[in-house]
C-alpha positions as CSV (number, residue, x, y, z in Angstrom):
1,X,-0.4,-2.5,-31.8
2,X,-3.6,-3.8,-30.0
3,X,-1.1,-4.9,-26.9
4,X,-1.1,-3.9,-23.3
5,X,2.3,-2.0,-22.3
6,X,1.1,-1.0,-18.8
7,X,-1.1,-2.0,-15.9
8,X,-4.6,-3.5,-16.3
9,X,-4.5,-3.3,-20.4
10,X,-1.0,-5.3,-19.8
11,X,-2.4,-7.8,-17.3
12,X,-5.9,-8.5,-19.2
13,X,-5.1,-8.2,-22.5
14,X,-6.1,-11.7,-23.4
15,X,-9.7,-10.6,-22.0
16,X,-9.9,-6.8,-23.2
17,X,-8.2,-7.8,-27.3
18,X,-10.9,-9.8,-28.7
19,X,-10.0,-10.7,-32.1
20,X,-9.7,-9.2,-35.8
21,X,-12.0,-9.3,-38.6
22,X,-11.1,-9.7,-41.8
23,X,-13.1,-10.2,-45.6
24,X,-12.3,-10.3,-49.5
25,X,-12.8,-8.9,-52.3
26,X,-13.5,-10.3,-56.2
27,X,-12.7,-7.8,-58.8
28,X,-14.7,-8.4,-62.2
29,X,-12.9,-7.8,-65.6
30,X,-14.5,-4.3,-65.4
31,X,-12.8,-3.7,-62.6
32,X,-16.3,-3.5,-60.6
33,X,-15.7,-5.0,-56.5
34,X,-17.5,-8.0,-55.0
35,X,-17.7,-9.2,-51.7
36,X,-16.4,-12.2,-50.9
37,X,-16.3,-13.8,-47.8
38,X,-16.0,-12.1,-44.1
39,X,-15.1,-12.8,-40.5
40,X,-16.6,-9.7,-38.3
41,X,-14.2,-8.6,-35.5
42,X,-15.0,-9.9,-32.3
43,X,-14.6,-7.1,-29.4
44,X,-12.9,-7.9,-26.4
45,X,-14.3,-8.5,-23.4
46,X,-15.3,-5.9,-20.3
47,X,-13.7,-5.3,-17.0
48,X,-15.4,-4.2,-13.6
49,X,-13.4,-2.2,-11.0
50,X,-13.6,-1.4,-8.0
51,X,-12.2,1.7,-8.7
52,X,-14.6,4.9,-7.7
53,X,-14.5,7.3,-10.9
54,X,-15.4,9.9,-8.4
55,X,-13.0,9.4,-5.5
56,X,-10.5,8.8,-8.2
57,X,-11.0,12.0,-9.6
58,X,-10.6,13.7,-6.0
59,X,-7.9,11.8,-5.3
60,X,-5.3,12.9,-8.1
61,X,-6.3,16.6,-8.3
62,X,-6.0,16.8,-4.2
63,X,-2.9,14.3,-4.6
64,X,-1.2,17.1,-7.0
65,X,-1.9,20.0,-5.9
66,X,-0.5,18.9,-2.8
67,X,2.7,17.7,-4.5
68,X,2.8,21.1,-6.5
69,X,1.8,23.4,-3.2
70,X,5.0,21.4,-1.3
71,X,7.5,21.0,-4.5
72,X,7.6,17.6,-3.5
73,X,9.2,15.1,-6.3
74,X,6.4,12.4,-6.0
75,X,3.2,11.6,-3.9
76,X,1.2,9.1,-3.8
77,X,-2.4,7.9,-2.4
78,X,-4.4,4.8,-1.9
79,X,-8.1,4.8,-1.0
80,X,-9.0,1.1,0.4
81,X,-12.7,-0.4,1.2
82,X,-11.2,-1.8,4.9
83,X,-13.6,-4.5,4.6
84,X,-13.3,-6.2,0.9
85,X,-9.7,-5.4,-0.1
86,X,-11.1,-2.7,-2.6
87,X,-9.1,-0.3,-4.1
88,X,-11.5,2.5,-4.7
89,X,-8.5,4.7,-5.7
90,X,-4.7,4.9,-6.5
91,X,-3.1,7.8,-7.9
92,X,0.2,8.6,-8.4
93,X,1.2,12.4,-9.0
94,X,3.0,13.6,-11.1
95,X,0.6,11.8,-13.7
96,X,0.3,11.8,-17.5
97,X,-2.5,11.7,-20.2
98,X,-2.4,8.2,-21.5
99,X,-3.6,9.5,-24.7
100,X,-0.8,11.4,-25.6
101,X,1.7,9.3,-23.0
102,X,4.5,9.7,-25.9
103,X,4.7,13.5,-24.8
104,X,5.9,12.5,-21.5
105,X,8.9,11.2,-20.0
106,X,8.7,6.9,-19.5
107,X,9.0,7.9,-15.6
108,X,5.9,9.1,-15.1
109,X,4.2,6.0,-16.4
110,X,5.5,3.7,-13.0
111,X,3.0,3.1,-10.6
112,X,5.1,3.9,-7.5
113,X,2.3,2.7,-5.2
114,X,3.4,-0.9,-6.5
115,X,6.7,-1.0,-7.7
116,X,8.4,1.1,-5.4
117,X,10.7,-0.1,-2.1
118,X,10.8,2.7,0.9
119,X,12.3,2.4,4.2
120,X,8.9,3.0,6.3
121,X,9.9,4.8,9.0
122,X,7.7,5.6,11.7
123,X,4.8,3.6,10.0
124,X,5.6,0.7,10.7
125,X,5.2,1.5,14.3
126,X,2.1,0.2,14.0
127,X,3.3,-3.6,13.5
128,X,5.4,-3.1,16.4
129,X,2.3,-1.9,18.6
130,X,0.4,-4.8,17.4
131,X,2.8,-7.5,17.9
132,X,4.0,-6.3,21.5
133,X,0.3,-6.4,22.6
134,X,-0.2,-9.4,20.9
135,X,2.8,-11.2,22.3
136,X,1.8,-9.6,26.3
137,X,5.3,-8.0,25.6
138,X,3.6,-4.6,26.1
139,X,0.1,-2.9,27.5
140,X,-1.5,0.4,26.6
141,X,-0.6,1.5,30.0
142,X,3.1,-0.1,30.4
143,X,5.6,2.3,31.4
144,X,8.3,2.4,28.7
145,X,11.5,5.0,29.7
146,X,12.4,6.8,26.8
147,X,15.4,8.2,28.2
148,X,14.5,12.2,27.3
149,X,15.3,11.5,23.9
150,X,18.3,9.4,23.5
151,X,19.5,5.6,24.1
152,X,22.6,3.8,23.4
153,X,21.9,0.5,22.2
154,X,25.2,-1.6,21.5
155,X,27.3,1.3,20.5
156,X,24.8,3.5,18.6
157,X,22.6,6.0,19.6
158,X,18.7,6.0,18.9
159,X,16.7,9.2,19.3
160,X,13.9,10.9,19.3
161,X,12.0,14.2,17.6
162,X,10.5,15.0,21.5
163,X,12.4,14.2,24.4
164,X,10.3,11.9,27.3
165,X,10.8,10.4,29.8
166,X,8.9,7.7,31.3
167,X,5.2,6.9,29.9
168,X,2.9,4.9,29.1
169,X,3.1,2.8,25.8
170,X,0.4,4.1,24.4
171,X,2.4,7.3,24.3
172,X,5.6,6.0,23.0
173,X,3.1,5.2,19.7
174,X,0.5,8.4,20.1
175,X,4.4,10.9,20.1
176,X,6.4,8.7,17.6
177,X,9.2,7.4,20.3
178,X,12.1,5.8,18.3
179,X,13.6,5.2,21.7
180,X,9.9,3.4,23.3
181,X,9.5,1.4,19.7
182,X,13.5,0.2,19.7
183,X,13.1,-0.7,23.1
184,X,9.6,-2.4,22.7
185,X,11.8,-4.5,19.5
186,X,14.4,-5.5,21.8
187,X,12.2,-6.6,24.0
188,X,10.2,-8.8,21.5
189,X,13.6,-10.0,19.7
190,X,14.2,-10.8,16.2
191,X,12.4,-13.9,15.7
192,X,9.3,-12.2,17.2
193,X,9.7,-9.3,14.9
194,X,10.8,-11.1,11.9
195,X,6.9,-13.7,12.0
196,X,5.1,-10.4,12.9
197,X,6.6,-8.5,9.7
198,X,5.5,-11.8,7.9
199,X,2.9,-12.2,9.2
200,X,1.2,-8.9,8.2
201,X,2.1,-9.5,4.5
202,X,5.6,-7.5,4.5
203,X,8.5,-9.8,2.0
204,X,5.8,-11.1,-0.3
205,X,3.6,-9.4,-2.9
206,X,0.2,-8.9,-2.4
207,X,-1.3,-10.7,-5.8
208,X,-2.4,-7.8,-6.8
209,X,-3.4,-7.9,-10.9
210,X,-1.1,-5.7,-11.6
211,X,2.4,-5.5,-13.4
212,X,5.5,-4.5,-12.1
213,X,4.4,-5.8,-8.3
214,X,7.6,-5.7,-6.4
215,X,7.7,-7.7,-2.9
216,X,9.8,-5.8,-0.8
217,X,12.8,-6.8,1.6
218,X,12.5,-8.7,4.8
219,X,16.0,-9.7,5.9
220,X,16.3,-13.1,6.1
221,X,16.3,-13.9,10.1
222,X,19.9,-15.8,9.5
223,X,21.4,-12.5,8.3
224,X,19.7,-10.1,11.0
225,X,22.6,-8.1,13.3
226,X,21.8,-7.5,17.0
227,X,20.8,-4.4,16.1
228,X,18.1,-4.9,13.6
229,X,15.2,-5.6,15.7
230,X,15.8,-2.2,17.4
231,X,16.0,-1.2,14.1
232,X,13.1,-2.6,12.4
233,X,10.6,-1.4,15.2
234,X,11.3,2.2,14.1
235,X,11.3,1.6,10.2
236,X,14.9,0.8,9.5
237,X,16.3,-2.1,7.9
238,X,13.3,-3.1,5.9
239,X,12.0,-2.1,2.3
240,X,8.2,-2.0,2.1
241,X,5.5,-1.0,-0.6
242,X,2.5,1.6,0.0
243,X,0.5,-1.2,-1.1
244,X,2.0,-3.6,1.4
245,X,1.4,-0.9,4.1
246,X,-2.1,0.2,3.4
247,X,-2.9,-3.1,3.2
248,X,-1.7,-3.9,6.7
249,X,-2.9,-0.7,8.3
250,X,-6.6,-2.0,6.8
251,X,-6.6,-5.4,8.4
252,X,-6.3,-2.6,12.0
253,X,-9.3,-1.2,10.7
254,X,-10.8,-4.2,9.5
255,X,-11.2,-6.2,13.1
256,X,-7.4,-8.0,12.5
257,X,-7.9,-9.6,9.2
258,X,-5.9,-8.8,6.4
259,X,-7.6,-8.6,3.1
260,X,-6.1,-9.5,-0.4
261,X,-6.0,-6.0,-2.3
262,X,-8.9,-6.2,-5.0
263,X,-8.8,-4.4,-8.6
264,X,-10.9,-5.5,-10.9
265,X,-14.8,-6.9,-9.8
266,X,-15.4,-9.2,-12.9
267,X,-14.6,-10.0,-16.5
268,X,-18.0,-9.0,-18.5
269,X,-18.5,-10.2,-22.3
270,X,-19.7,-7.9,-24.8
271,X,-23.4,-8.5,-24.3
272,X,-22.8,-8.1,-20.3
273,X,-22.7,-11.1,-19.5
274,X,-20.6,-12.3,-16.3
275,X,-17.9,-14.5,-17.5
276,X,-15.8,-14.2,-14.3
277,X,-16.1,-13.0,-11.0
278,X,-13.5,-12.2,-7.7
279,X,-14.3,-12.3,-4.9
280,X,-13.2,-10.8,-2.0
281,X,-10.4,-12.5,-0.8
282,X,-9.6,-12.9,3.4
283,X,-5.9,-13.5,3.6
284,X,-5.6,-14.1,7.1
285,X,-6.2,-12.9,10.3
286,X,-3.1,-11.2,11.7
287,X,-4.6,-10.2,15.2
288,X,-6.9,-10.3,17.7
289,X,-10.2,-8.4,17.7
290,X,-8.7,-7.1,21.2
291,X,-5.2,-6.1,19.1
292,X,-7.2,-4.2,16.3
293,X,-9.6,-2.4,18.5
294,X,-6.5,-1.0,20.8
295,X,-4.9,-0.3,17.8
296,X,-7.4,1.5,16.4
297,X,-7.6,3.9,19.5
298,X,-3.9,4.6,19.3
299,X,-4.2,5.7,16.0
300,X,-7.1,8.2,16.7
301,X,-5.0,9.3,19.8
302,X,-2.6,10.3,17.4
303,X,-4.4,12.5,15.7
304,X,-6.3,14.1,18.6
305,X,-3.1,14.6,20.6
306,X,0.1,13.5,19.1
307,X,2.0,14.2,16.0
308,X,-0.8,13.6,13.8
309,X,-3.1,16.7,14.3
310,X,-2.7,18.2,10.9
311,X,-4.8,15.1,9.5
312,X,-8.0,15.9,12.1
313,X,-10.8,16.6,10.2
314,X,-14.1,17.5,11.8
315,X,-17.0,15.5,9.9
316,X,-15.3,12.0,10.7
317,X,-12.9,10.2,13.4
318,X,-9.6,10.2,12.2
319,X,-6.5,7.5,13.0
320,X,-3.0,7.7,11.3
321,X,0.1,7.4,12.3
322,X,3.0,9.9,11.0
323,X,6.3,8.4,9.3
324,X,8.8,10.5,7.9
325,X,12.6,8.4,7.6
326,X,15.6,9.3,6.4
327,X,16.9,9.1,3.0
328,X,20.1,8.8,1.1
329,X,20.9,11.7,-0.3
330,X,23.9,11.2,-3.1
């Protein structure tokens, strides 16, 4: 019906339509046709990605095989240009063929990367790193006591996949301490935690050109319990997007400064011409050089030594950070 339904054709239809022809017809009394007058069709107009054919390619057959190998329900992956806000990939698996998307079920066709809200878990230990060095709350080297495992905090107890003791902070990050990160969010408090979540772009949506964006849940700081910020530093009580994540986890990468996430390049007319062009977009800078850099190290420690080995690779230094939460299971 020459309308957009989903993703880019839905958000640029007004530049990718261009508009219909039409002509008539005379019909002598010998029934012989001649033409009128006639309006050619216009074709629409051209968009520019940023999307990598290539590494898109990669990306969904890796993405589900990997979902099919593990039976997993979903997966998902985003590949990012730290330095522009590009997305040079996003898949979602498992896909469909748009061609023939009335053979498969309406599921399939929601880009989870986007419209999904997950409790992060252990990612978002990252934000809570960042924010405690930021704030001098914590240093690499700080000694944090993670009680061998377990803490009672107001009633309710916190723990961990390893049981340690005392160590440094780095570690609590590197080993994925629930006990080190609650700790480390009591000690900044709510209102610390709640501008640091903000700050890095978690509550709002990203601008993306995209339908369906959803902006995830940041608790208003008038509703937050005593227990949230110990709660929040570990993943809990607070509904992100993959989007909103990778995004944040690039400004690391990208010396502190968080990017807006960029889709399409320009708007091209028929004949090529450039009829509008984005731009890469800074949003703002959420930490220090200092912050990023430390960051940056914890996150290659993690994969070098802690719980993130399995994504060690040896043609490139690595940095991740693990996350696996717990879900409602009906």
């Amino acid at each position: 019906d020459q309308s957009g339904t989903e993703g880019l054709e839905k958000a640029f239809q007004d530049d990718l339509r261009g508009a219909p022809g039409w002509a008539t017809y005379f019909r002598d009394g010998a029934g012989n046709l001649h033409p009128g007058q006639e309006k050619p069709a216009e074709p629409g107009n051209d968009l520019v990605l940023t999307i990598d054919s290539y590494l898109q390619q990669v990306a969904y057959e890796k993405l589900a095989a990997g979902v099919q190998r593990l039976n997993a329900i979903d997966g998902w992956v985003l590949v990012i240009d730290v330095k522009t806000g590009d997305i040079l990939a996003m898949a979602n698996a498992p896909g469909y063929d748009p061609t023939y998307f009335e053979r498969y079920p309406s599921e399939l066709y929601r880009n989870h990367i986007i419209s999904d809200m997950i409790e992060p878990g252990s990612t978002i230990k990252a934000i809570t790193a960042s924010a405690a060095l930021e704030e001098g709350v914590r240093r690499p080297d700080t000694p944090v006591d993670c009680g061998g495992g377990r803490w009672n905090y107001l009633g309710r107890t916190i723990s961990d996949h390893e049981g340690m003791g005392t160590v440094p902070f780095i570690d609590t990050f590197v080993h994925s301490s629930n006990v080190g990160m609650a700790k480390t969010g009591v000690a900044l408090g709510s209102d610390r935690m709640y501008h640091w979540l903000k700050k890095f772009g978690f509550g709002v949506k990203t601008g993306i050109p995209l339908e369906g964006e959803v902006r995830g849940n940041v608790v208003p700081l008038n509703r937050w319990s005593k227990q949230t910020s110990a709660s929040v530093a570990f993943g809990y009580e607070v509904q992100v997007t993959a989007l909103q994540m990778a995004m944040a986890y690039a400004a690391l990468a990208n010396d502190g400064i968080l990017m807006k996430p960029r889709l399409v390049r320009e708007v091209r007319s028929p004949s090529g011409a450039v009829l509008n062009r984005y731009e890469p977009t800074q949003v703002r800078r959420v930490v220090s050089s200092e912050t990023a850099r430390t960051m940056r190290d914890f996150m290659r420690q993690t994969v070098e030594r802690g719980t993130g080995k399995e994504a060690a690779v040896d043609w490139c230094v690595v940095g991740g950070k693990t996350g696996t939460a717990k879900k409602s299971d009906p």
